[in-house]
N, C-alpha and C positions, 0 to 999 in steps of 0.2 A: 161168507161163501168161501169152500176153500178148492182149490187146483186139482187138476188130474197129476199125474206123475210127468215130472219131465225128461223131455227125450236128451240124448245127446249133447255134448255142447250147448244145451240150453240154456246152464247155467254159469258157460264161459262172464259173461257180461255184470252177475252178482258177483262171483271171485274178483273179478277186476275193479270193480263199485270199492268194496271192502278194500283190497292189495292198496291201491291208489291215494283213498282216501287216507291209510294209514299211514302213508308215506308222508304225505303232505302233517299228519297231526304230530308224527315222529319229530317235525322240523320244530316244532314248540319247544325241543331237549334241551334245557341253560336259559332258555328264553322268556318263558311263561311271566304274566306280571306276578304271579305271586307262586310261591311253592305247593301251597294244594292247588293251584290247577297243572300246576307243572305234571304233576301226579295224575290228577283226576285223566289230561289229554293224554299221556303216556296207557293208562289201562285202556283208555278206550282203544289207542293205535292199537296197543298189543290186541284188544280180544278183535278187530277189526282184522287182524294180521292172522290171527287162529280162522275166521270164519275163510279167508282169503286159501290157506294152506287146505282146510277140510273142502271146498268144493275142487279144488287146483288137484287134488287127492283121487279124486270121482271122475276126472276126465285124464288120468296118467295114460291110458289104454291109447289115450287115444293124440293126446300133447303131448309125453314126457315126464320127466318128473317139475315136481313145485318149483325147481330152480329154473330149471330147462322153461317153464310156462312162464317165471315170473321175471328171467334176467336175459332168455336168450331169441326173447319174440320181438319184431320190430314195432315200431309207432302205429302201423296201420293195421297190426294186428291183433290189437287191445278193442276190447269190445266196451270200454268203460264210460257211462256217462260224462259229458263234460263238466258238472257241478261238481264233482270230485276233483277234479285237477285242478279246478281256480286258487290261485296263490292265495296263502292266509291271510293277508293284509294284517291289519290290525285284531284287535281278541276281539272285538265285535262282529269282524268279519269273519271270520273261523267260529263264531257262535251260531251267527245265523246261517252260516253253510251247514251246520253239525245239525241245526232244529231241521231247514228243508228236508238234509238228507234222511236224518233220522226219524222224521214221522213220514216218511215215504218207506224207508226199510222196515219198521218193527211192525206194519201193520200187514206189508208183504209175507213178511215170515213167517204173521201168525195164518195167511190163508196159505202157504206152504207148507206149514208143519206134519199135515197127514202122509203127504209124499216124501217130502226131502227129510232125512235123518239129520242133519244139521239144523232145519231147522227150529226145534224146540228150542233147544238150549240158544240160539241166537236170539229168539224172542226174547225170554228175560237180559239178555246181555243190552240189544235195541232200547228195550226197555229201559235203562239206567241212561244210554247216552241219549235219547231222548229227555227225559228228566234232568239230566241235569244242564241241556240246551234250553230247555223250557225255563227254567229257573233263571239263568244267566240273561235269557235273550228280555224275562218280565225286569228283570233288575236293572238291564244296563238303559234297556229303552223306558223304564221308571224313571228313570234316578238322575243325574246331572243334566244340564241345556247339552253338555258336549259329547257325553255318554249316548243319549236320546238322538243326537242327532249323525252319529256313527253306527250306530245302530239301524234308523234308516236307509242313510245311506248306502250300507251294506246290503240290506231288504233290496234296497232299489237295483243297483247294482249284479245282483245275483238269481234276482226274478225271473230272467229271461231263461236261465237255464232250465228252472222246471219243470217245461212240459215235454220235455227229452222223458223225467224218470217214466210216464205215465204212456208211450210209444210200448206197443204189446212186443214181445219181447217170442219169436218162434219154440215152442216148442214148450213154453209157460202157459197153462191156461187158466190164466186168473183173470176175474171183473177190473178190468182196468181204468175205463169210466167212473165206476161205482169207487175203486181206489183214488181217483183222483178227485172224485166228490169229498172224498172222507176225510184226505189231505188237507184239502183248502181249506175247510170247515173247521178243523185244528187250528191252523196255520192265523186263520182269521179268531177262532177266539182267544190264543197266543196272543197275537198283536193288540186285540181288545183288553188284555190286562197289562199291555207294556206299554198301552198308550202310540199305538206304530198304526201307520196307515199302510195296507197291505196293497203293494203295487197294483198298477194293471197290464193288462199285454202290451207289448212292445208298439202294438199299433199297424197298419199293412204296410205301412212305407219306411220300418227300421226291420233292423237286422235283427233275428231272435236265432237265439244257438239252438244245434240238437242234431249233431251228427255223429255223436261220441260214439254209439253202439253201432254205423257203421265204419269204425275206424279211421273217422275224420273226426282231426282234434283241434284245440287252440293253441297257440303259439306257446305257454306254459310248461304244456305238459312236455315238450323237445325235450327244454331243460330238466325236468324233473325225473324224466326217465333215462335221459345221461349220468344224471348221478346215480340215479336207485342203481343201475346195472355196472356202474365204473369198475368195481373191486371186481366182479363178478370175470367180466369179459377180459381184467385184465391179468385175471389167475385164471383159468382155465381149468378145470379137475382140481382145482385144489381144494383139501380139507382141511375141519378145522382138530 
């Protein structure tokens, strides 16, 4: 099923998905356990960082420009999921952040694509860091007692965030139910070839996140948006 056209601002909250996320996979630079993923998480930040710029692009009229949206808004003014800003922890847990996120965006983008012009070309782009989340997420949770069980842990961990992505979003009109069927349904036959037992809700009497997209965030993201904006706020007008 695909969307009507979206209004205004609508798509403040995907720019911010995208910007966020990329910042966080950026931090992988020197670090990565091996040099192709070093690579592989650096493309994805960059095309994460292109989709962030083309919608940031689409609301200038109305924000600013991409810098002005991206380094001089405060904390409560990011409209960004909290699964995005959860710190990398270990690569197991930046894989299983990357699979959540990513089989929630690429299937978004393809019932977007008749409205938004960005989003064709993100489809395919979704499409790879999906894959190669999916890949990672059957291998690590295949593969060692320690691998298997970081991998869970991670699952476990990061679950709660969720059901924020699948929260309808004003001014998008997409089956958001029916996306969040389609999610899980993944998600769970994912888990079925890595051998991962696919969490459950939080329960009524624990704490479950999901106020990112009205600009209440986790303790993290402070930090993370100190740094992204540092150079920024403390050159003013400056170019490169």
């Amino acid at each position: 099923m695909t969307a009507t056209a979206p209004q205004s601002l609508a798509t403040l909250p995907l720019g911010d998905d995208a910007l966020i996320l990329s910042q966080r996979l950026g931090e992988w630079a020197g670090h990565a356990p091996v040099l192709e993923e070093e690579v592989a998480l650096a493309n994805i930040a960059l095309d994460l960082l292109g989709q962030a710029r083309a919608l940031y692009a689409g609301l200038s009229d109305v924000l600013g420009s991409e810098d002005e949206i991206a380094y001089l808004r405060e904390e409560r003014a990011f409209r960004n999921c909290q699964l995005v800003e959860q710190p990398n922890g270990d690569f197991a847990h930046t894989i299983v952040r990357q699979l959540f996120f990513s089989a929630y965006q690429q299937p978004l983008y393809a019932r977007l694509a008749p409205v938004l012009p960005l989003a064709a070309k993100a489809v395919r782009e979704t499409a790879y860091h999906r894959d190669h989340a999916e890949q990672w997420t059957v291998r690590l949770g295949d593969g060692t007692e320690e691998s298997h069980a970081r991998t869970q842990r991670a699952a476990d961990a990061l679950w709660r965030y969720t059901d924020e992505l699948f929260e309808p979003i004003e001014g998008l009109e997409v089956e958001w139910q029916e996306l969040a069927e389609e999610w899980k349904a993944d998600i769970r036959e994912v888990f079925g070839r890595a051998g991962l037992t696919v969490p459950q809700g939080p329960g009524k009497d624990a704490w479950a996140a999901g106020a990112g997209r009205q600009g209440l965030h986790t303790e993290p993201f402070g930090r993370l948006l100190a740094e992204m904006q540092h150079l920024h706020r403390s050159h003013p007008g400056a170019t490169w």
